[in-house]
C-alpha positions in Angstrom: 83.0 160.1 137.0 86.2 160.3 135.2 86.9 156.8 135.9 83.6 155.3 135.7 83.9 156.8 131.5 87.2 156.0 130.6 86.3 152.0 132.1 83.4 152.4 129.6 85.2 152.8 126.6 87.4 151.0 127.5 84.8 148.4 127.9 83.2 149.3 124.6 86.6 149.2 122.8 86.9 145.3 124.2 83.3 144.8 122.7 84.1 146.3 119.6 87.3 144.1 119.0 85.4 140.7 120.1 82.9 141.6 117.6 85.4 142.8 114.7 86.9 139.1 115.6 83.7 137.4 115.4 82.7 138.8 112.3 86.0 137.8 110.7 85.9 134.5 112.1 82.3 134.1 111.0 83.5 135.3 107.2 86.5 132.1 107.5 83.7 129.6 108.1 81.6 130.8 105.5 84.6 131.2 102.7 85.2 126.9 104.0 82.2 125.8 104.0 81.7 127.2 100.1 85.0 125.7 99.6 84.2 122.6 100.5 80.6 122.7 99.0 82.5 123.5 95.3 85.2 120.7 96.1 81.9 118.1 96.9 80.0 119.9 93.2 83.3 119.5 91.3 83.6 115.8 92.8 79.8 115.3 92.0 80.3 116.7 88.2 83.1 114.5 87.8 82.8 110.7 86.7 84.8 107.9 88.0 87.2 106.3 85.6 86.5 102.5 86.0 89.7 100.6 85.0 89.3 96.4 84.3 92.7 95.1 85.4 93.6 91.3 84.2 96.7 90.0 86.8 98.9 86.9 85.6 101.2 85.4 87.2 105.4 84.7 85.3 103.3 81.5 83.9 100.5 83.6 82.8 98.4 81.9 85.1 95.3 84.2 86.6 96.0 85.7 89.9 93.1 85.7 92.5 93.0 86.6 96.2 94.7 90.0 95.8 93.2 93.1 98.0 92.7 96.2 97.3 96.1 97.6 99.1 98.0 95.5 96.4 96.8 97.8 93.6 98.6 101.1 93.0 97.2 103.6 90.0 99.0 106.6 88.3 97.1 109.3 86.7 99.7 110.7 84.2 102.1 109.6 87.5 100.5 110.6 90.0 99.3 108.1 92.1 95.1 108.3 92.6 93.4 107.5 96.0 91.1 103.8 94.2 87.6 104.6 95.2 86.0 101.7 94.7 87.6 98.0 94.2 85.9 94.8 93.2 87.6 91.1 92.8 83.9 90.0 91.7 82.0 89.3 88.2 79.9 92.5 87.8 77.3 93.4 85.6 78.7 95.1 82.7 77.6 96.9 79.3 78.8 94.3 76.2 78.3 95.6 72.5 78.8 93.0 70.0 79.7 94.1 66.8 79.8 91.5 63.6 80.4 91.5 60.6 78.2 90.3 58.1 79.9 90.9 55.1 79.7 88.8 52.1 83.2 87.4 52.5 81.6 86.0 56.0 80.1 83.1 53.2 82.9 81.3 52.7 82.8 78.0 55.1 80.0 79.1 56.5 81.7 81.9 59.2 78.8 83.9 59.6 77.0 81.0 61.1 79.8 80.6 63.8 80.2 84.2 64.1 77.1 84.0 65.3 77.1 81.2 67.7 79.9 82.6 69.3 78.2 86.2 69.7 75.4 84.1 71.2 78.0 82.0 73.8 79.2 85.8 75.1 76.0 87.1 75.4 74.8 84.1 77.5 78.5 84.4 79.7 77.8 87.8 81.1 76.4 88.0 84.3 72.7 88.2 85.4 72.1 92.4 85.3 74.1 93.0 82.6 72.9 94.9 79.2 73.8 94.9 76.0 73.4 96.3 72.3 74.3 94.5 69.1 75.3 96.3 65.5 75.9 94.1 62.8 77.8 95.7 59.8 78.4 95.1 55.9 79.0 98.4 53.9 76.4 99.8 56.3 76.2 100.1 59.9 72.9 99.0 61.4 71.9 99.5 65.2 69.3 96.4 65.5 69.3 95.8 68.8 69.7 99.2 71.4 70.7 98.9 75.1 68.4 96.2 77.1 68.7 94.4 79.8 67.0 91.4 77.9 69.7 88.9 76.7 66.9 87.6 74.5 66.7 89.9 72.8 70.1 90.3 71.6 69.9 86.3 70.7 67.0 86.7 68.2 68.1 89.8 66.9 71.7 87.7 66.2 69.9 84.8 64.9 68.5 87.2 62.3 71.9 88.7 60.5 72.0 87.5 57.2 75.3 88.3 54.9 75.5 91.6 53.6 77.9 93.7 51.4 81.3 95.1 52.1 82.8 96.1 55.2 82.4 99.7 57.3 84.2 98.7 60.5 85.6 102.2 61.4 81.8 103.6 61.5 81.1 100.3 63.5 83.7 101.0 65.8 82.1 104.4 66.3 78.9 103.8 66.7 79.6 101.2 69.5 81.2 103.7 71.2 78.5 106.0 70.9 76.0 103.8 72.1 78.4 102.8 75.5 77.8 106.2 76.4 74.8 106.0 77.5 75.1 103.0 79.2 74.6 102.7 82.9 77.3 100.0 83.9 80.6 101.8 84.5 82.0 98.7 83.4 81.9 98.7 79.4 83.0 96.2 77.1 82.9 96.0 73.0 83.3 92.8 71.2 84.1 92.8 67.5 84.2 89.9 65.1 85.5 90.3 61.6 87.2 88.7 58.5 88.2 91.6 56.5 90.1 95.0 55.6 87.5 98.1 56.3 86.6 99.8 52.7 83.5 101.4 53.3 84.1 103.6 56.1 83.3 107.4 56.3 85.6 107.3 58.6 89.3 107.3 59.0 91.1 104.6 61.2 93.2 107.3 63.0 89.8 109.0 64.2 89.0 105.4 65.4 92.0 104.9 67.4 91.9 108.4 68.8 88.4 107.7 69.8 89.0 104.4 71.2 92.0 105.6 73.2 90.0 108.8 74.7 87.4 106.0 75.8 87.0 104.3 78.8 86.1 101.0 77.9 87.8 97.9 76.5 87.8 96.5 72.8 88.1 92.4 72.3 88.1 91.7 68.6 88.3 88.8 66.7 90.0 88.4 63.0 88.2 85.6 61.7 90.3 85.6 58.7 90.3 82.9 55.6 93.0 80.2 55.7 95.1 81.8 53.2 94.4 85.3 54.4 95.8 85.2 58.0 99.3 83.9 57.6 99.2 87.0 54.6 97.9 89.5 57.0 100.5 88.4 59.6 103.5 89.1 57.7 102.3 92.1 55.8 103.3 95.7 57.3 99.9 97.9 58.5 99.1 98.5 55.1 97.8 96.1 52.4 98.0 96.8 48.6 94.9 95.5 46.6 94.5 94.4 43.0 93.4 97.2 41.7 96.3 99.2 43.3 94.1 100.6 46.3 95.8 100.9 49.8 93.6 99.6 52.6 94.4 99.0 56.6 95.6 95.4 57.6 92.3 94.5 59.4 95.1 92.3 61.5 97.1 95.0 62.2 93.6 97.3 63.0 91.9 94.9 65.5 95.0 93.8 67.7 95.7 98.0 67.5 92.3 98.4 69.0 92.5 95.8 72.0 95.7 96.9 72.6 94.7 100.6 73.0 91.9 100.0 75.1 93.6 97.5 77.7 92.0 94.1 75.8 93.5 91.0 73.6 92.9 90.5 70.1 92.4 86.8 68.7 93.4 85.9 65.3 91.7 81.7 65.2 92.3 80.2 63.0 89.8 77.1 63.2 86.5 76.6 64.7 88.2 75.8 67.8 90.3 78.1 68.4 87.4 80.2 67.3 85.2 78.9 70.5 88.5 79.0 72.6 88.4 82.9 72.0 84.7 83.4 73.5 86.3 81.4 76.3 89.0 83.6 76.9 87.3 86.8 76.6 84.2 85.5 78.5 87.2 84.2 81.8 88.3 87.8 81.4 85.8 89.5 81.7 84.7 87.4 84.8 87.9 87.2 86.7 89.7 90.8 86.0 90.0 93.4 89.0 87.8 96.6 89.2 89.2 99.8 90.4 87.7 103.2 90.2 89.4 106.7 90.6 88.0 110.4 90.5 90.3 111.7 87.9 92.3 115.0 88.7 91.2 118.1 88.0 92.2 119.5 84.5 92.2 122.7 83.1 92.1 121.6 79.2 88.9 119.2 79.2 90.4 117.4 76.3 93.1 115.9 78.0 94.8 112.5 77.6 95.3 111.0 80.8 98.4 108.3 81.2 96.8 105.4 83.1 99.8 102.4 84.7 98.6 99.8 87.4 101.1 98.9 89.6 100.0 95.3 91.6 102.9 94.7 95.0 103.3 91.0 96.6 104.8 89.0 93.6 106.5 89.2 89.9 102.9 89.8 88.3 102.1 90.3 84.9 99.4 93.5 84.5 97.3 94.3 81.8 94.8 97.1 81.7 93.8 100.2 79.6 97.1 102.9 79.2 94.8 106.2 79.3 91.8 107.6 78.8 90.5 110.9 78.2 89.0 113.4 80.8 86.5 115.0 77.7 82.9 113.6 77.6 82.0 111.0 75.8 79.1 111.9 72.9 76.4 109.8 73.2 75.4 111.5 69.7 74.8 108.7 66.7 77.4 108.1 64.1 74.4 106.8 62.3 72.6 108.9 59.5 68.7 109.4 59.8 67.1 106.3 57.7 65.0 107.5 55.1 60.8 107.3 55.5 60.7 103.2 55.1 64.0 102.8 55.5 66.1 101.1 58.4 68.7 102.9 60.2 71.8 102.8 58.5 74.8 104.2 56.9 73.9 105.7 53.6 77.3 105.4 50.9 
């Protein structure tokens, strides 16, 4: 009997450890499994960062035929496992924002402002969408995101020359509208011929904004003869007649391309104006895609360091420098229009 009781507990105590085990092992799985479940939420919650990446070669020739093992990415320096990578044209979201000031009269620039507005629209690939703010001393959205490129065209073919100029609020508006576009790929175009001195707001806002961004700002300085070699060899700050202080727009539009990974283009002829759609229409067809999940952050707000690194040759690399990890606000820099008014930029 004696024996027959102390093999029973013994047996129970063997019971009571193998479940004590498989409870605890049971508790591991379940703590993994809700760790993996927040890893795949946080992942879910987070966007990719889409970066356009233009490869010359030491002649500043374009560089094709590169795969994706070629491309290296540093987030702040640390290098990012790329997602996604593309060699292809893709549909992208362009934003064309012109000027349509009354300096736009002289020899007839509006006109072929707007024919080369027209040739960029008509470059972008089939599934592409697009917006389209024209600007004087107010900022008016007259076109919103479509995916009709006719529409864009008629609603260009119907600027007509305006006031002064309010390229800052532009600026910020096209942002604005980008973020609620549905191609990662993003692009805004700006043509202008002037210093901004209309504005609510401030260029450094502008750049901060356009830096935090993750898209890419070509602009144009479509400049008077006698204004662009003046422009070029004046400091960032230009001193008016009256004694006012206004931003070079020179040294404002190649600021903003360079920011945001792009190229500015200062033509200075009709030419070299049409030559300027052709370059930033080959860009935008030829440059490399790569996408990343951004690391995790503990301040939202964050400004990410961005460098592409390309292995297999003595390559020239141009793309974005950082971005920011906060969300974008789709909110409008735009003030309600009035009952019967358009909507616009009040002064």
């Amino acid at each position: 009997m004696l024996l027959i009781k102390v093999t029973s507990l013994f047996s129970a105590g063997i019971i009571q450890q193998r479940g004590m085990i498989s409870s605890a092992i049971n508790r591991t799985v379940v703590a993994l499994l809700l760790l993996l479940a927040a890893q795949e939420t946080l992942r879910v919650n987070v966007s990719l960062v889409t970066v356009g990446v233009q490869v010359t070669d030491w002649l500043g020739r374009d560089v094709r035929g590169l795969k994706v093992e070629n491309f290296s990415i540093f987030d702040n320096g640390v290098p990012q496992k790329i997602e996604s990578f593309s060699d292809e044209e893709q549909p992208i979201t362009l934003g064309i924002l012109l000027d349509r000031s009354d300096s736009m009269s002289y020899n007839a620039k509006l006109d072929r402002a707007k024919e080369a507005a027209v040739a960029l629209v008509r470059s972008a690939r089939d599934g592409s969408e697009y917006f389209y703010l024209p600007f004087d001393d107010h900022v008016k959205l007259q076109a919103d995101l479509t995916s009709d490129p006719h529409q864009i065209e008629t609603a260009i073919a119907g600027t007509t020359l305006g006031g002064g100029t309010a390229l800052y609020d532009a600026v910020l508006e096209g942002l604005s509208r980008s973020a609620t576009a549905h191609q990662p790929r993003q692009v805004l175009v700006i043509i202008s011929d002037g210093a901004d001195q209309h504005s609510i707001h401030p260029l450094a806002e502008v750049i901060r904004k356009v830096r935090d961004a993750k898209l890419q700002v070509y602009t144009i300085g479509y400049f008077g003869k006698d204004e662009e070699p003046f422009f070029r060899r004046s400091g960032q700050k230009l001193t008016l007649i009256d004694g006012r202080e206004v931003d070079n727009p020179r040294y404002v539009l190649r600021r903003l391309a360079t920011d945001s990974g792009a190229e500015a283009f200062f033509p200075r002829s009709d030419k070299e104006l049409a030559e300027a759609v052709r370059k930033i229409a080959h860009d935008l067809r030829t440059q490399y895609t790569l996408s990343f999940y951004p690391p995790v952050s503990v301040n939202d707000n964050e400004y990410h360091q961005l460098r592409v690194d390309v292995r297999g040759g003595r390559y020239g690399v141009r793309a974005r420098p950082g971005y920011s990890t906060s969300s974008n606000s789709s909110s409008s820099f735009l003030r309600p229009a009035q009952p019967g008014q358009s909507q616009s930029r009040s002064d």
